[in-house]
C-alpha positions as CSV (number, residue, x, y, z in Angstrom):
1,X,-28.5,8.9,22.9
2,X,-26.4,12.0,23.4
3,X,-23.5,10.6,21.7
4,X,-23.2,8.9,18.6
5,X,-20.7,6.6,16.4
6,X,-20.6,8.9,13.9
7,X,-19.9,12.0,15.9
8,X,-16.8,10.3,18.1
9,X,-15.2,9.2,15.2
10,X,-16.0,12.5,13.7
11,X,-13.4,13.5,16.2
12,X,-11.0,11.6,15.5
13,X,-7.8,13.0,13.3
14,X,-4.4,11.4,11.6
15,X,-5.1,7.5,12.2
16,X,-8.9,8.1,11.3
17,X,-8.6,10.7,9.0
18,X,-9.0,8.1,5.4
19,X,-12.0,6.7,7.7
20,X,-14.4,9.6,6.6
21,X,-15.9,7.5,3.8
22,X,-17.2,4.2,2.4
23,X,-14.9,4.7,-0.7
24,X,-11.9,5.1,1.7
25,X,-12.8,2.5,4.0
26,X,-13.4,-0.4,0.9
27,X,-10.4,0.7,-0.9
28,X,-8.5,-0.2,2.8
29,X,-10.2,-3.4,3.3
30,X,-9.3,-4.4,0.1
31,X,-5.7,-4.0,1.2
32,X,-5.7,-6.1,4.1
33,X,-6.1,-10.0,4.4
34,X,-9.2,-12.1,4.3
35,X,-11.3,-11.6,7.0
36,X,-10.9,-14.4,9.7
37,X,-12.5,-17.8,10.2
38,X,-14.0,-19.7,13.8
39,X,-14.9,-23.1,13.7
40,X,-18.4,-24.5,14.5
41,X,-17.3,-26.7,16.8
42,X,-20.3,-29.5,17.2
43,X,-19.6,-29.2,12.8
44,X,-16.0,-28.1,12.3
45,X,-17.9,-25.5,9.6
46,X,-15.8,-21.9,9.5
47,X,-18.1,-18.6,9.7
48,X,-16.5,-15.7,9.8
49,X,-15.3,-13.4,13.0
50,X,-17.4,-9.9,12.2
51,X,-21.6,-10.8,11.3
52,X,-24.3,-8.6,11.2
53,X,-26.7,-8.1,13.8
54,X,-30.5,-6.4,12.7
55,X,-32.2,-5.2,16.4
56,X,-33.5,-1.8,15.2
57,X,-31.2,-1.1,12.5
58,X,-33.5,-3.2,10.5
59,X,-36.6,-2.7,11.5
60,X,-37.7,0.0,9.0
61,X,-40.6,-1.7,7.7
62,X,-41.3,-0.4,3.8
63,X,-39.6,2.6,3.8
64,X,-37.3,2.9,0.6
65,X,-35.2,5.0,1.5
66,X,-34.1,3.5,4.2
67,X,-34.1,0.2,2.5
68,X,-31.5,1.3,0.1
69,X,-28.8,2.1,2.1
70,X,-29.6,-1.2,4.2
71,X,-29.3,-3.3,0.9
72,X,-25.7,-1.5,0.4
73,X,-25.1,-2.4,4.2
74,X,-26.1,-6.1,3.4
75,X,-24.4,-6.2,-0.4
76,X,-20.9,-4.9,1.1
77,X,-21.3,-7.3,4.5
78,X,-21.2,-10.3,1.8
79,X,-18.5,-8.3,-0.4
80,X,-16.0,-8.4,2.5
81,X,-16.2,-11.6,4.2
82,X,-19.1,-11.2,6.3
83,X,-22.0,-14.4,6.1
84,X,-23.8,-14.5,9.6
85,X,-26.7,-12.4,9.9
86,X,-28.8,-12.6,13.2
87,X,-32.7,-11.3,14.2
88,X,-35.5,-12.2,15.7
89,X,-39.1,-11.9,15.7
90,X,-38.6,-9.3,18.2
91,X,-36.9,-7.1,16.5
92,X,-40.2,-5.1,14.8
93,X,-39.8,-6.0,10.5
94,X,-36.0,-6.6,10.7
95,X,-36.9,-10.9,9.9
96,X,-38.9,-9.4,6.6
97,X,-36.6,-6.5,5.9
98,X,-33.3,-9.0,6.0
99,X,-35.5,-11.5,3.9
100,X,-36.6,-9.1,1.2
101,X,-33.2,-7.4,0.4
102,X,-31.3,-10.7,0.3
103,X,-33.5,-12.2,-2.4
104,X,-33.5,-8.9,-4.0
105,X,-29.5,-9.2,-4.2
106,X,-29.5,-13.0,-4.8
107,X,-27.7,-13.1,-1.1
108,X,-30.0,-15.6,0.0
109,X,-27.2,-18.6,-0.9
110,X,-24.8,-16.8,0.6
111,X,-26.2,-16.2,4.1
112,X,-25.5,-17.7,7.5
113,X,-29.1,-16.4,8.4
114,X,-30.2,-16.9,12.3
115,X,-33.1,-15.9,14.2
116,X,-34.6,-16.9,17.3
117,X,-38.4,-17.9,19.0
118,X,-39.7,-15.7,21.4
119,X,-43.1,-16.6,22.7
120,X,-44.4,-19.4,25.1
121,X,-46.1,-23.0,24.3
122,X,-45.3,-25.7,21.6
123,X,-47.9,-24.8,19.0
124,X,-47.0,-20.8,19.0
125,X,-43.3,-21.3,19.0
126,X,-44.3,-23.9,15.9
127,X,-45.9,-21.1,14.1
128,X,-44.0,-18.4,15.1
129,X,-40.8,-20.0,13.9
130,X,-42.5,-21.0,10.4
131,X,-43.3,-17.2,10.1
132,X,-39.9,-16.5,10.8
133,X,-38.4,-18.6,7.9
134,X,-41.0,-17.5,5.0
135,X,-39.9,-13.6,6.1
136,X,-36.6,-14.0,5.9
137,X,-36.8,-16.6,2.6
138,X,-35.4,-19.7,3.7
139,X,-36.4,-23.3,3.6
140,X,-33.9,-24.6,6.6
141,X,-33.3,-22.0,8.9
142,X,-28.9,-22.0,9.4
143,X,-29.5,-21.4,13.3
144,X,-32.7,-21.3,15.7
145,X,-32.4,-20.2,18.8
146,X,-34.4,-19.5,21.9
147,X,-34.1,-15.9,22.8
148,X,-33.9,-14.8,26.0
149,X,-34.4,-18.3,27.1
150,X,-38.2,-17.9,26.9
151,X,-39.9,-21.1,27.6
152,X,-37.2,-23.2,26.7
153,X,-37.7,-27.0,27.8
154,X,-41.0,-26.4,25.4
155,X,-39.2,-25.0,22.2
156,X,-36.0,-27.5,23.1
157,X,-37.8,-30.3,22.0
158,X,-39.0,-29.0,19.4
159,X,-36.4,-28.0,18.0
160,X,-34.1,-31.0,18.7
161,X,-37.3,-32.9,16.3
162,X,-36.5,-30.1,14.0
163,X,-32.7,-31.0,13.8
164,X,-33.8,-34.4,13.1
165,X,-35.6,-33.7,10.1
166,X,-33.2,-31.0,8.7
167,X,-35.4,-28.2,9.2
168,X,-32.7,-26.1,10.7
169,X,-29.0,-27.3,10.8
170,X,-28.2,-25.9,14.6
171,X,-30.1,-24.6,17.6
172,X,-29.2,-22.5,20.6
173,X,-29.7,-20.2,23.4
174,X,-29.6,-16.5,24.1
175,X,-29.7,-13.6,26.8
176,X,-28.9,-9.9,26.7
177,X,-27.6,-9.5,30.5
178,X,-25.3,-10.5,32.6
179,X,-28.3,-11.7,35.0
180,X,-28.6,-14.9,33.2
181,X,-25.0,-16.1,32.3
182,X,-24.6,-18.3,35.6
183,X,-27.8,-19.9,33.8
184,X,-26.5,-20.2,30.4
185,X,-23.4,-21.5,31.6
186,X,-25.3,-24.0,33.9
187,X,-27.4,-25.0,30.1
188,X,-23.9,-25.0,28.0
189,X,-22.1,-27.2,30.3
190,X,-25.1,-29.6,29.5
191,X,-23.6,-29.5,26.1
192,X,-27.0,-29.8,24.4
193,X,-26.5,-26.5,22.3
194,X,-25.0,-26.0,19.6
195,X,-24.7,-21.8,20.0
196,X,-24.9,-19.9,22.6
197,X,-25.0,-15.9,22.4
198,X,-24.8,-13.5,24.8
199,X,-23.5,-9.6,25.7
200,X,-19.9,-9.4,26.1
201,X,-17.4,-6.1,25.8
202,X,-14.5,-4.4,27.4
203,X,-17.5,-2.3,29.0
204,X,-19.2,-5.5,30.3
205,X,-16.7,-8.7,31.0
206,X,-18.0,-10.7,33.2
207,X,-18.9,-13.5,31.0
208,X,-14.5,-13.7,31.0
209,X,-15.0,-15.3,34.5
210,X,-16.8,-18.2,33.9
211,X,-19.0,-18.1,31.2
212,X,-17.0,-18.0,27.9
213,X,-14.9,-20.6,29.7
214,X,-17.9,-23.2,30.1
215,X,-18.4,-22.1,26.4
216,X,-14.7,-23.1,25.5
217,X,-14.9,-26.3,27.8
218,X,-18.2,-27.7,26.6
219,X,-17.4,-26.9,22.8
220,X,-20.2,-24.3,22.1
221,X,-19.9,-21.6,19.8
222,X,-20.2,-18.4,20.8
223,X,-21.9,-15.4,19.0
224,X,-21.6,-12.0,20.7
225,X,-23.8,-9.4,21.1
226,X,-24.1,-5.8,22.4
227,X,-20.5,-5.1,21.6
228,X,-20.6,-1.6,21.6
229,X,-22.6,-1.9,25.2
230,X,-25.3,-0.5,23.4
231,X,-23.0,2.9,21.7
232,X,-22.3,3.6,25.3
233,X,-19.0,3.0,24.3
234,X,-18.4,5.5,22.1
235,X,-19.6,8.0,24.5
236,X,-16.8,7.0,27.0
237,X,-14.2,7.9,24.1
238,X,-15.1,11.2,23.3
239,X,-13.2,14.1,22.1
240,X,-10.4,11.1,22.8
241,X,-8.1,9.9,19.8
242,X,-7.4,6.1,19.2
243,X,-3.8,5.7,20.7
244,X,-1.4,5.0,18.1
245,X,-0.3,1.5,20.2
246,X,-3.3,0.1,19.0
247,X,-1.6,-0.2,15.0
248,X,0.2,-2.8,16.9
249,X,-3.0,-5.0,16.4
250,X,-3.9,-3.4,13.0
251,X,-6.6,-1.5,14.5
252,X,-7.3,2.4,13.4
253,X,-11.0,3.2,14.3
254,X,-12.8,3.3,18.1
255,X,-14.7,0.1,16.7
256,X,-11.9,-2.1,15.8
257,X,-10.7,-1.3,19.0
258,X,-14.1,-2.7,20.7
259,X,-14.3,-5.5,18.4
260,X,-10.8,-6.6,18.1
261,X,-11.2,-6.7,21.7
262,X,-13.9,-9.4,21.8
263,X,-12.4,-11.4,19.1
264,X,-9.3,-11.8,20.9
265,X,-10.6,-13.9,23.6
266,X,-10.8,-18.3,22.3
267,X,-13.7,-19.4,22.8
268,X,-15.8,-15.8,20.6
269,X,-16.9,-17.4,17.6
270,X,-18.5,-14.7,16.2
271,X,-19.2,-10.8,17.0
272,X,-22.4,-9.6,15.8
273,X,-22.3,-5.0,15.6
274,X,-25.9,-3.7,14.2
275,X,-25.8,-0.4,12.1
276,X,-27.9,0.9,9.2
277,X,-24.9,2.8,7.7
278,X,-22.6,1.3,4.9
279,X,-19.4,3.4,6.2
280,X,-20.2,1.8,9.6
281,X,-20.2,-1.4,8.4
282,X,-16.8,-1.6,6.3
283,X,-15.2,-0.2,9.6
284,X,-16.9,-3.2,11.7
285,X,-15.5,-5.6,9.1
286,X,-12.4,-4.3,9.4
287,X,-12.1,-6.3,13.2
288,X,-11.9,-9.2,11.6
289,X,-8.7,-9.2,9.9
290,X,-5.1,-8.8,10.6
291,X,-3.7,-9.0,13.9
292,X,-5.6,-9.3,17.7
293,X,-4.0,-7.7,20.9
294,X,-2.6,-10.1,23.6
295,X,-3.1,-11.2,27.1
296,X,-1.2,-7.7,27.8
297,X,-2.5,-5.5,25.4
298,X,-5.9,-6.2,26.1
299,X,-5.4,-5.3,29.8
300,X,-3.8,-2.0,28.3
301,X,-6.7,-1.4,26.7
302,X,-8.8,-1.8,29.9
303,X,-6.4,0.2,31.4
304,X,-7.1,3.3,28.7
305,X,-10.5,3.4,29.1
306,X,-10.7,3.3,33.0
């Protein structure tokens, strides 16, 4: 990747300039309201707008160094609102990795964790979801999902017993593409899931069309991913300031601008940015407080970026 966060917002000056540092960007949070709150809606339970997502960020097996400054990312997540944290078996060691740190901050209470099954047949998805609840240190898994929709009328039973027996308190769906949303909104209209998550950004919208409003319809909640369309975003603003119309939605960084976006549309439960890097993730959290741009701001934004 040619083009990374922290170089385009290395570029940035006035609005960005008390950005630059983690110090800078807590003391800020600190000054603006509590971060904001989405229902559940098979539940009514609140999580919070801005989670934490872990593909590759967190897959850094036992290196320590590299450990620390994800334990910081994970201590300062809960410090400023955050709760839902999301991986997969997929994703390398990021299950162990988000496992070990959070029972070495005593985080473990704290946690929305949620991962997902990723393999074919009844007895493999049985193990491989076990696996996945010892690495990342909980009893009853928050949220279970099928990712990528792999084998699902196998590991929807299953998990539907699992329900039943309190094993895991919700259970949904997931794709990456676009490909698949006329299929997830076919499954979500069903309204058998309790989640459903999928890519969404002002670089990719096409779930606007019909998809999040199945979600909205059928009462799913919605969890968000590849909001930065994989940091292809950031390349697109380069060399390019935030525009000073976008204080009008309290939003001072390229990434609050992305994921004030998302947040702005109903039926977005939750938003879930990956990054390794503490300043990173205060700037993320930052999305999920004070105002959200409008119908017409948000085609302004469009607009800017064209």
């Amino acid at each position: 990747m040619s083009w990374t966060r922290r170089r385009a917002i290395g570029g940035i000056a006035g609005v960005m300039a008390g950005a630059m540092t983690a110090a800078g960007l807590a003391a800020r949070a600190e000054e603006k309201t509590q971060m904001m709150q989405r229902p559940i809606h098979r539940s009514g339970e609140l999580l919070p707008a801005v989670g934490l997502g872990t593909y590759s960020t967190f897959d850094v097996g036992n290196s320590a160094s590299e450990r620390t400054a994800l334990k910081e990312v994970l201590r300062l997540f809960v410090q400023h609102g955050g709760k839902f944290v999301d991986s997969s078996p997929m994703y390398g060691s990021a299950e162990s990795v988000v496992g070990d740190l959070a029972r070495e901050e005593k985080l473990v209470d704290k946690l929305f964790m949620a991962t997902k099954v990723w393999t074919s047949g009844r007895d493999a998805g049985i193990g491989q979801m076990n696996a996945s609840m010892r690495r990342m240190g909980v009893a009853r898994m928050d949220l279970m999902q099928v990712h990528n929709l792999l084998d699902l009328k196998t590991h929807e039973k299953t998990l539907r017993d699992w329900k039943s027996q309190d094993k895991i308190r919700y259970f949904g769906i997931t794709h990456y593409h676009a490909g698949a949303h006329a299929e997830l909104e076919r499954l979500v209209r069903t309204k058998q899931y309790d989640f459903v998550q999928f890519n969404y950004s002002i670089a990719e919208r096409e779930a606007e069309e019909r998809l999040l409003p199945a979600c909205a319809e059928s009462g799913t909640a919605v969890v968000i991913n590849r909001p930065f369309a994989q940091a292809n975003l950031f390349s697109r603003v380069r060399g390019k300031e935030v525009p000073g119309w976008a204080m009008e939605f309290d939003c001072r960084s390229w990434a609050q601008f992305f994921l004030k976006y998302i947040l702005a549309h109903p039926a977005v439960t939750c938003v879930i940015p990956a990054t390794s890097k503490p300043k990173h993730l205060l700037d993320n959290m930052e999305a999920g407080s004070g105002r959200l741009p409008d119908a017409a701001i948000r085609k302004k934004m469009i607009e800017f970026l064209a």
